[in-house]
TIDRENTOR-828046 format. One record per residue (C-alpha): residue in one letter; residue number from 0; x, y, z. Coordinates in Angstrom, 3 decimals. Example, Ala and Ser with C-alpha at 12.3 -4.5 7.8 and 13.67 -1.06 7.14 Angstrom:
2
[r A; 0; [12.300; -4.500; 7.800]],
[r S; 1; [13.670; -1.060; 7.140]],
***
This chain:
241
[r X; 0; [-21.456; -23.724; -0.909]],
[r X; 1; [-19.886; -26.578; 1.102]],
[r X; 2; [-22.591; -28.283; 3.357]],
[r X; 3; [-21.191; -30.170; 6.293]],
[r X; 4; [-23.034; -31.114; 9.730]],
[r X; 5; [-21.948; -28.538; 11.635]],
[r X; 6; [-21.358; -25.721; 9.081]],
[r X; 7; [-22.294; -24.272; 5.890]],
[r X; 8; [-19.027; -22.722; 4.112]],
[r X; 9; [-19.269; -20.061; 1.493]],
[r X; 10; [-17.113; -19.192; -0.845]],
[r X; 11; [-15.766; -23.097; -1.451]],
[r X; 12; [-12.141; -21.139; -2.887]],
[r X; 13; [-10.565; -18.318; -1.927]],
[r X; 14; [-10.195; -15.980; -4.819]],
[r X; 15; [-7.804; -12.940; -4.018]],
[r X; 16; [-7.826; -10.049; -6.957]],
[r X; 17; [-4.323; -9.951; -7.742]],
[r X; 18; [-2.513; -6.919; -8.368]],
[r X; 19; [1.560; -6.735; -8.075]],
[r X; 20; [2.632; -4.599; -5.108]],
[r X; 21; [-0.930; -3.967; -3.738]],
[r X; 22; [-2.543; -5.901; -0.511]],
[r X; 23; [-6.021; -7.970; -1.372]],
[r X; 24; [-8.537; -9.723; 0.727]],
[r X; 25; [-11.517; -11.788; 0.508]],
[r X; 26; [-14.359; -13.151; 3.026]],
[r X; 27; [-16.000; -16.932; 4.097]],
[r X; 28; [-18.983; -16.838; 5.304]],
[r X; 29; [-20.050; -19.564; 8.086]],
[r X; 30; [-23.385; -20.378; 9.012]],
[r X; 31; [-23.905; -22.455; 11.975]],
[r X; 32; [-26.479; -25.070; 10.866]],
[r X; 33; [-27.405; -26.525; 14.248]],
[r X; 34; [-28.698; -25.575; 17.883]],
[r X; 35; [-25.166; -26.130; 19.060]],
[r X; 36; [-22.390; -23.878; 19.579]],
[r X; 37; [-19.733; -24.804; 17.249]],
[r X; 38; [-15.930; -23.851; 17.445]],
[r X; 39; [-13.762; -23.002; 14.066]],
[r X; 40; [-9.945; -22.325; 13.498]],
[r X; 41; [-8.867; -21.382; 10.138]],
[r X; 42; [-4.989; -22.358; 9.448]],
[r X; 43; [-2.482; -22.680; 6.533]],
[r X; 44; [-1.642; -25.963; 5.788]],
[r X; 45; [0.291; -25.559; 2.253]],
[r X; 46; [2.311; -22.471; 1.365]],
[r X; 47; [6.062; -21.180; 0.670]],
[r X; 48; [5.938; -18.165; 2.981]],
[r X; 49; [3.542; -18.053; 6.271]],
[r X; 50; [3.645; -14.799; 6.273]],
[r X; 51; [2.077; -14.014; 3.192]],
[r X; 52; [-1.688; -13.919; 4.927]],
[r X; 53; [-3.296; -12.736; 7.460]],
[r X; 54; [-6.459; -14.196; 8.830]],
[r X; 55; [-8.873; -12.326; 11.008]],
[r X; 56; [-9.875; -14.165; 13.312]],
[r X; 57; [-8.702; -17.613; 12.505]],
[r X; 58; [-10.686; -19.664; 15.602]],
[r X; 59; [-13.821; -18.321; 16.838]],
[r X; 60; [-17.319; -19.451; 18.119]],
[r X; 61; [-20.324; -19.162; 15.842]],
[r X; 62; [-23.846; -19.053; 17.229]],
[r X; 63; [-26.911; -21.785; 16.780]],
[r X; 64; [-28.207; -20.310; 13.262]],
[r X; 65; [-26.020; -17.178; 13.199]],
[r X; 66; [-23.155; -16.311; 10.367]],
[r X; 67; [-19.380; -15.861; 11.182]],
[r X; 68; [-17.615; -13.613; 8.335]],
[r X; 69; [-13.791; -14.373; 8.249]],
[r X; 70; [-11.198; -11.924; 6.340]],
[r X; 71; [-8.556; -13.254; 4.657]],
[r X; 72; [-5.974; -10.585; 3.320]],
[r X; 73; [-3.209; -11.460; 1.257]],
[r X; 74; [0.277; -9.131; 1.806]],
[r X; 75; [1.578; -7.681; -1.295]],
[r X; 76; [3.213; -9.232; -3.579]],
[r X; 77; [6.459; -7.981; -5.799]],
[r X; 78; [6.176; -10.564; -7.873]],
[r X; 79; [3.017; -12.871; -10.204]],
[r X; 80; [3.749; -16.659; -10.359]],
[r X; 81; [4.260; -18.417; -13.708]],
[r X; 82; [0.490; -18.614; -15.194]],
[r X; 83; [-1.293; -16.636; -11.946]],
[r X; 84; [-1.009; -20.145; -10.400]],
[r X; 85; [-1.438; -21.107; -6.588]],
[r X; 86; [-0.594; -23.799; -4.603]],
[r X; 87; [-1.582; -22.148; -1.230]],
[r X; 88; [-4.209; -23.656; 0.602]],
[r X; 89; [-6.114; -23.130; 3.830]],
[r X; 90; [-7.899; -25.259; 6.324]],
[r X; 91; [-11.325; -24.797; 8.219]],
[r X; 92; [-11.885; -26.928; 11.121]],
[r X; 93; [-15.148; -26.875; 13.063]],
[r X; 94; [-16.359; -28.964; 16.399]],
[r X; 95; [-18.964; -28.337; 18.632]],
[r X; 96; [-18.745; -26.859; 21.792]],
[r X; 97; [-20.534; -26.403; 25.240]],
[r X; 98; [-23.485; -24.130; 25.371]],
[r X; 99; [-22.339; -19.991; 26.045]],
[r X; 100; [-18.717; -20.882; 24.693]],
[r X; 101; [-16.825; -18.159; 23.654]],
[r X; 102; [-13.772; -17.291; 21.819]],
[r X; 103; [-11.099; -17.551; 25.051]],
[r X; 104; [-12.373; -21.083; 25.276]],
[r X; 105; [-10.937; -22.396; 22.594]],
[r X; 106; [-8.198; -24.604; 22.965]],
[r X; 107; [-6.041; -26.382; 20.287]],
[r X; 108; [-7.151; -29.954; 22.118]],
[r X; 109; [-10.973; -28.538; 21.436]],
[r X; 110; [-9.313; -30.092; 17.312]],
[r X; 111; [-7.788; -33.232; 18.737]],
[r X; 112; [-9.133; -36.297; 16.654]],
[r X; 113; [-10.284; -38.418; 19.224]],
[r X; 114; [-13.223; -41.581; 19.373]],
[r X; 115; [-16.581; -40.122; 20.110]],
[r X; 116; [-15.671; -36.764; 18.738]],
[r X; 117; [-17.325; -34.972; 14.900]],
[r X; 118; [-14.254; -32.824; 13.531]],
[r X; 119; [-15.244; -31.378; 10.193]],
[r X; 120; [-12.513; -30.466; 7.801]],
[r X; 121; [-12.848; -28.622; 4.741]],
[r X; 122; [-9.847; -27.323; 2.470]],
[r X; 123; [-9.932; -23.861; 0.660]],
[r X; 124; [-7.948; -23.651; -2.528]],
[r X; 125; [-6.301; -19.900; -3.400]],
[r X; 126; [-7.656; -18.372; -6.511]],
[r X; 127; [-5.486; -15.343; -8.378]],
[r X; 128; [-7.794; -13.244; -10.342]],
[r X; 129; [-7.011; -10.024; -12.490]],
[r X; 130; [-7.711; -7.226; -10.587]],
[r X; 131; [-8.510; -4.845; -13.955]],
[r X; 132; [-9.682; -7.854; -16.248]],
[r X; 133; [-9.856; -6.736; -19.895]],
[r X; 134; [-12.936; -5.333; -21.188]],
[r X; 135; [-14.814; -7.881; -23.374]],
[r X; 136; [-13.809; -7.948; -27.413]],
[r X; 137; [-16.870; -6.850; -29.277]],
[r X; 138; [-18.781; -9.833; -31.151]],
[r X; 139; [-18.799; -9.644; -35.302]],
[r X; 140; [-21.922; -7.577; -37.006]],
[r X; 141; [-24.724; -9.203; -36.318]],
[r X; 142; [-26.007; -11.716; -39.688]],
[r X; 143; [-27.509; -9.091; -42.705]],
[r X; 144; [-26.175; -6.138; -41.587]],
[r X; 145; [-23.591; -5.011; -43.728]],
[r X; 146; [-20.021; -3.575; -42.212]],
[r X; 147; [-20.816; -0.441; -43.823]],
[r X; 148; [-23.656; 0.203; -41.926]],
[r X; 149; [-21.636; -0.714; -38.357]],
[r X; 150; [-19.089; 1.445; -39.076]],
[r X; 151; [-21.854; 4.264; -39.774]],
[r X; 152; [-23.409; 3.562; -36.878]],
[r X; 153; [-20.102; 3.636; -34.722]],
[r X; 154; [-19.201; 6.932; -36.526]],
[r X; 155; [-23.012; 8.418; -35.278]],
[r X; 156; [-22.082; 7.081; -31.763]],
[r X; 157; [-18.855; 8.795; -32.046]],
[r X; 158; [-19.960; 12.147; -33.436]],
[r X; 159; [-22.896; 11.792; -30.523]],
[r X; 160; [-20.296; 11.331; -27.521]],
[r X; 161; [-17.844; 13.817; -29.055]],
[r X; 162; [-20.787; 16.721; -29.040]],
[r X; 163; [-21.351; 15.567; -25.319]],
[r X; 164; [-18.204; 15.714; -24.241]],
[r X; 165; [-17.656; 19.262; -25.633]],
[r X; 166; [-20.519; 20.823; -24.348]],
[r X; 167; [-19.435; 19.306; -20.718]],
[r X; 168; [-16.001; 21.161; -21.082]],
[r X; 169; [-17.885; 24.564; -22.640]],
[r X; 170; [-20.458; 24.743; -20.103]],
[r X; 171; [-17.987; 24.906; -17.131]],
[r X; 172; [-15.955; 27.546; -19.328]],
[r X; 173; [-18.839; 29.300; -19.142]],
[r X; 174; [-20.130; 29.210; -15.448]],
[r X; 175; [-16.502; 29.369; -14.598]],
[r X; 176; [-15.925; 33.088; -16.363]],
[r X; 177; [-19.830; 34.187; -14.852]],
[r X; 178; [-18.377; 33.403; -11.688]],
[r X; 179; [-14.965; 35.321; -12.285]],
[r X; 180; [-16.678; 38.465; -13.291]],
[r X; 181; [-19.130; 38.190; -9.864]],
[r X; 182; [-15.633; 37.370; -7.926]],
[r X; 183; [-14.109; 40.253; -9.643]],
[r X; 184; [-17.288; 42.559; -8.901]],
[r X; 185; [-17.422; 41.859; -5.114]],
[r X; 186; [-13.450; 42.715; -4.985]],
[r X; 187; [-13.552; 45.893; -6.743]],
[r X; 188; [-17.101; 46.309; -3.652]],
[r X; 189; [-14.822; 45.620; -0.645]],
[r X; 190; [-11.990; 47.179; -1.818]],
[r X; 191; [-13.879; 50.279; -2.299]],
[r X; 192; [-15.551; 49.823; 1.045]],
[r X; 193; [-12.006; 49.663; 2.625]],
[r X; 194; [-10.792; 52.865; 1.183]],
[r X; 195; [-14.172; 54.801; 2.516]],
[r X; 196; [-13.828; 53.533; 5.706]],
[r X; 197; [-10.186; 54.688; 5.963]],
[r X; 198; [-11.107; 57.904; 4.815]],
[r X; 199; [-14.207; 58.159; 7.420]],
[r X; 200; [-11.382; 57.314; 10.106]],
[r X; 201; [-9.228; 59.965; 8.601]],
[r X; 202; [-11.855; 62.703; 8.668]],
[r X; 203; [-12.934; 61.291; 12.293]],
[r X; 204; [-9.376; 61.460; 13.211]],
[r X; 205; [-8.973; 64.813; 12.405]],
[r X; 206; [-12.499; 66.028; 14.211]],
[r X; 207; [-11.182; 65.041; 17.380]],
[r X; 208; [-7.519; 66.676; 16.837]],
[r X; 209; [-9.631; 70.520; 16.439]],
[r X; 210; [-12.326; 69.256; 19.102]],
[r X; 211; [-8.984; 68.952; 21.319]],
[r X; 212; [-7.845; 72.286; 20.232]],
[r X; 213; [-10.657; 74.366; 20.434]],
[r X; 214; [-11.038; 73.219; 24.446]],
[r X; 215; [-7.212; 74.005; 24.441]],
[r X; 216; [-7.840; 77.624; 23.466]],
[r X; 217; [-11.011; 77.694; 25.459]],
[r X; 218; [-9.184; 77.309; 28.673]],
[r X; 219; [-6.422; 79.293; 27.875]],
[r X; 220; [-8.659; 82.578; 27.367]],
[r X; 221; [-11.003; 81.694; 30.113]],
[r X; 222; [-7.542; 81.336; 32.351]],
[r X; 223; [-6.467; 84.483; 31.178]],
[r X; 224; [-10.353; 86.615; 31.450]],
[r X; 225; [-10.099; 84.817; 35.115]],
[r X; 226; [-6.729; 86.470; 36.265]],
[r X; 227; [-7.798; 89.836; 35.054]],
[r X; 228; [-10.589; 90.447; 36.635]],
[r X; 229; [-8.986; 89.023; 40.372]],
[r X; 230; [-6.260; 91.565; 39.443]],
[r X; 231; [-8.840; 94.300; 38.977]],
[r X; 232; [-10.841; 92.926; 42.123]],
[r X; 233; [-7.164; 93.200; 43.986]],
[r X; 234; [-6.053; 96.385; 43.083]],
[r X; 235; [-9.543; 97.514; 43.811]],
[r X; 236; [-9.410; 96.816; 47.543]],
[r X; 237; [-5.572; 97.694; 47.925]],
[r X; 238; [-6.877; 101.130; 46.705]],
[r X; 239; [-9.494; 101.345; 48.706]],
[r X; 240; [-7.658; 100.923; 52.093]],
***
């Protein structure tokens, strides 16, 4: 951690996992140290290509006692410099400002070295790191243990992870045909279901087609009984008179 007057700074470097093709970041933390209101700006001051960070937000206000988190994010690269070397460096500046400042109040004369004023300065260097370091190289046997016995014990270790592993593929083999045969169950269920109700509908269907025709024939006799007897009733009178 960098301790100055106005701010504590932490990380002191800014280390950026590196990674060809693929867009990193990192964060600095800064902790206002006093009961004053203190102003930052975060710039580049040594690169090859400006455009190869972002920084979010580069000035800002941080509060008496309070933490300001900054995000540096590096674009991606298409190519690794000779050794994962950097040159690129950044630069924090921080002054104090007037009570209730905020962020629109910062000016780039608020940096101005002038007599009477405390401008802190503090230089970040950029770190590459391995994104997907190595895993560690196992130490030697460990003194009066014989190599036999290590390689026994890796075989055990082996034979142990080999038996897990196969009863984590068997055991989903197995749930996996249980739950086929229930899938297959509950299709041959609804399919049957389906075919009833069709055949309900189809007998239902039918019940309303002789319904229809037995009130067809209904009315047709009833017509028919109906005309007769006002014949009879006709003739009846006509014979009478």
């Amino acid at each position: 951690m960098s301790r100055g007057d106005l701010l504590d700074i932490q990380p002191t470097e800014l280390k950026f996992p590196f990674e060809l093709k693929k867009q990193s970041s990192c964060s600095l933390q800064l902790t206002n140290k006093t009961d004053q209101y203190v102003a930052f700006k975060v710039i580049l001051v040594k690169t090859t290509n400006p455009k190869k960070y972002c920084v979010r937000p580069n000035t800002g206000i941080v509060l008496p006692g309070m933490t300001c988190d900054v995000t540096v994010t590096m674009q991606a690269q298409k190519e690794a410099p000779p050794d994962m070397q950097c040159k690129d460096k950044f630069l924090l500046q921080s002054v104090a400002a007037h009570s209730g400042a905020t962020a629109k109040d910062i000016t780039p004369e608020m940096f101005n070295k002038e007599v009477g004023k405390t401008i802190e300065e503090f230089k970040f260097r950029v770190v590459y790191i391995p994104a997907n370091p190595p895993s560690p190289v196992p130490e030697g046997s460990e003194e009066g243990s014989s190599p036999r016995a290590s390689v026994l014990e890796n075989g055990n270790q082996n034979n142990v992870l080999f038996d897990a592993v196969t009863r984590s593929v068997e055991e989903p083999k197995e749930k996996s045909s249980e739950a086929w045969s229930i899938i297959s169950k509950l299709t041959e269920e609804k399919t049957s279901a389906i075919q009833q109700n069709q055949q309900l509908h189809q007998e239902l269907e039918l019940m309303r087609k002789e319904i229809s025709k037995s009130r067809a024939r209904g009315f047709s006799f009833l017509f028919v009984v109906c005309v007769g007897l006002l014949g009879i009733l006709v003739g009846y009178f006509v014979n009478k008179t």
